[in-house]
N, C-alpha and C positions, 0 to 999 in steps of 0.2 A: 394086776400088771403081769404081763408074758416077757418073760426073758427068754431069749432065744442066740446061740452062738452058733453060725455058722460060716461056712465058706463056700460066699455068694458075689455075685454081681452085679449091681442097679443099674436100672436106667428111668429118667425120669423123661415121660414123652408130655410135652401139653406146649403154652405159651414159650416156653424154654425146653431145651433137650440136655440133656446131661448123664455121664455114663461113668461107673465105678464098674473097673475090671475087677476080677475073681482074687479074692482074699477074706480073708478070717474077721468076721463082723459082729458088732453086737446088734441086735435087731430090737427094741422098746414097741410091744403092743397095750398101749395103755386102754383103760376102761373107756374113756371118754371117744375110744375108735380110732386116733392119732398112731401113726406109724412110724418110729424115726431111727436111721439107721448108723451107728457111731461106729469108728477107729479108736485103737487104745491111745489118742492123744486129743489134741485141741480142747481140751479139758472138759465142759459142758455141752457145745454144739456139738449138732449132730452133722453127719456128712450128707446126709438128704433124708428129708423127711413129706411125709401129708400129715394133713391137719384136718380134723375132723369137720362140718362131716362126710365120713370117707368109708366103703365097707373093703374087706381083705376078703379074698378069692383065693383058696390053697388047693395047687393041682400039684400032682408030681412034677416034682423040681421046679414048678416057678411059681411064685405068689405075685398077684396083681390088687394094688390098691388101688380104685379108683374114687375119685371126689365128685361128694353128689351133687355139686354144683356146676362147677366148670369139668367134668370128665376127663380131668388132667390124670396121668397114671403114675404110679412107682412099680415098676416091675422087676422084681427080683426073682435071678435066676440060682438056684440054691442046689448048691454041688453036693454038701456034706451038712447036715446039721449034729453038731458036737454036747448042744445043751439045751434044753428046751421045760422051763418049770413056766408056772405059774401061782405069784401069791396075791392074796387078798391085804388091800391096804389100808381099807378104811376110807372115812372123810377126815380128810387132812383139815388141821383147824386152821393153816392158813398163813401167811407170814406176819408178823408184828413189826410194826415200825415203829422205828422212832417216834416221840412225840410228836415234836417237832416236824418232821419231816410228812406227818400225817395229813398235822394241822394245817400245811403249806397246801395239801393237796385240795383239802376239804376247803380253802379259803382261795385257791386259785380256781376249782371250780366255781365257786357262788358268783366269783370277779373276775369270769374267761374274759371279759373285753379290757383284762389289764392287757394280755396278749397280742391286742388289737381292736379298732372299733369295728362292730360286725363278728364279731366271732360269737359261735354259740356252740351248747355246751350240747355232745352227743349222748354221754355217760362219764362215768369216774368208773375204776377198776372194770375196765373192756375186757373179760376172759380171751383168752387166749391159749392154744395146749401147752403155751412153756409159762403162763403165770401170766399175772392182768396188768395190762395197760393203764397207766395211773388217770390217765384224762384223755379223751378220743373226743377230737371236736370238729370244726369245721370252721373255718376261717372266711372272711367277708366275700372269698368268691365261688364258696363254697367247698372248697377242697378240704377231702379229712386229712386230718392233725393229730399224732400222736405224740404227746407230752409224758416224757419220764422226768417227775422231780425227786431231789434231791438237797441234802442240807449242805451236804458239798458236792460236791460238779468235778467226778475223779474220771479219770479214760474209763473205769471199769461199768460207770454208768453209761456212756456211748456206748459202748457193745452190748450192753444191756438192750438200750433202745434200736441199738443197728439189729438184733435179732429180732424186734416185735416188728419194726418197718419189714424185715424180709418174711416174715410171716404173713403181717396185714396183705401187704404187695399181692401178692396172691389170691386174695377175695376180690373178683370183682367188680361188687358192689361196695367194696370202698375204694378202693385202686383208683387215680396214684394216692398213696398215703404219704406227708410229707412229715418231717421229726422235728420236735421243738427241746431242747434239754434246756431243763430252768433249776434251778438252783441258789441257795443264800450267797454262795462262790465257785465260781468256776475255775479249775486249774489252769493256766497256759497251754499245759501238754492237751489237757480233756478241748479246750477250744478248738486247735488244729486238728484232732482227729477228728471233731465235729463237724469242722467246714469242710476238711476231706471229704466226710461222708455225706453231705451235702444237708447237715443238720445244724439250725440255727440255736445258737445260746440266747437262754434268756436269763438275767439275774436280778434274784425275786425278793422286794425289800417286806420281812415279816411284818414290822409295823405296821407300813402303811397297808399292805391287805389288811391287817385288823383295826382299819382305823384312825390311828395313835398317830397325833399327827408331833412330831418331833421339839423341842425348844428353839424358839429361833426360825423355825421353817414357816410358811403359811398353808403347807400340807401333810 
């Protein structure tokens, strides 16, 4: 990974136009080719990024990243660069989840058409340059679906998934991507930012994906 501090200012030309004036930035040139350009706030997002796969073009004072698919560009124009290393980081082993929340994954793919009749399954863990998409499917009119589940259903999962939608958004060959956040509970609060963000809740009864059908019930 290239860490790089300078003071620059982006402009993103393609489907969308968008422009960061001249200030002190952190710049992420990871392995996988993804370029994303952060502020020292808003915690983990970045303020404009590409996503692989994208090559970088270094000329005096400006770097142009362009995507090999749609030749949408990030152009940044680079006043002063202040810090520029690069370390080696290995194969990351990955994130662990919960049990629980694994097995929801692994049993909501086997049973996409709980979701819906007609829905089929694209993959489970869809890579992505900020981490994988738990379920990427396609729903009965064929629209893809991005599913982030969860054992609880908190706002910080929406944002979660509100970043994979604005990334997917962008390719496409899946575009429009639409959001599903599924969960054993969803919060109140995580609902409304959901419908704000125009992403449906679902909430996912463990047993009956495995089966077990209840006392008392007939399923």
């Amino acid at each position: 990974m290239r860490l790089v501090i300078a003071n620059c200012s982006v402009d993103y030309v393609g489907r969308l136009t968008a422009h960061l004036p001249m200030a002190p930035r952190l710049i992420l040139i990871k392995a996988d080719g993804s370029v994303s350009v952060h502020a020292d706030d808003r915690a983990y997002k970045p303020l404009n990024w590409m996503s692989p796969p994208c090559r970088l073009k270094e000329e005096e004072g400006v770097w142009t990243v362009t995507h090999g698919k749609t030749g949408e560009r990030l152009i940044l124009t680079i006043e002063e660069i202040l810090h520029d290393s690069t370390h080696e980081l290995g194969v990351d082993p990955g994130l662990i989840k919960d049990g629980v929340e694994a097995h929801l994954q692994e049993l909501l793919a086997e049973h996409i058409t709980t979701l819906g009749e007609g829905w089929t399954l694209i993959r489970r863990e869809y890579p992505t340059a900020i981490g994988p998409v738990d379920i990427l499917c396609r729903d009965a009119s064929g629209a893809t679906v991005a599913v982030e589940i969860k054992r609880r259903g908190e706002i910080d999962g929406v944002e979660q998934l509100t970043r994979y939608l604005e990334l997917l958004n962008r390719d496409p060959l899946l575009a429009p991507v639409k959001g599903v956040f599924a969960a054993q509970e969803i919060k109140p609060q995580a609902r409304v930012l959901a419908a704000d963000r125009g992403i449906d809740c679902v909430t996912l009864d463990y047993d009956a994906l495995r089966g077990i059908q209840r006392e008392g019930t007939l399923f």
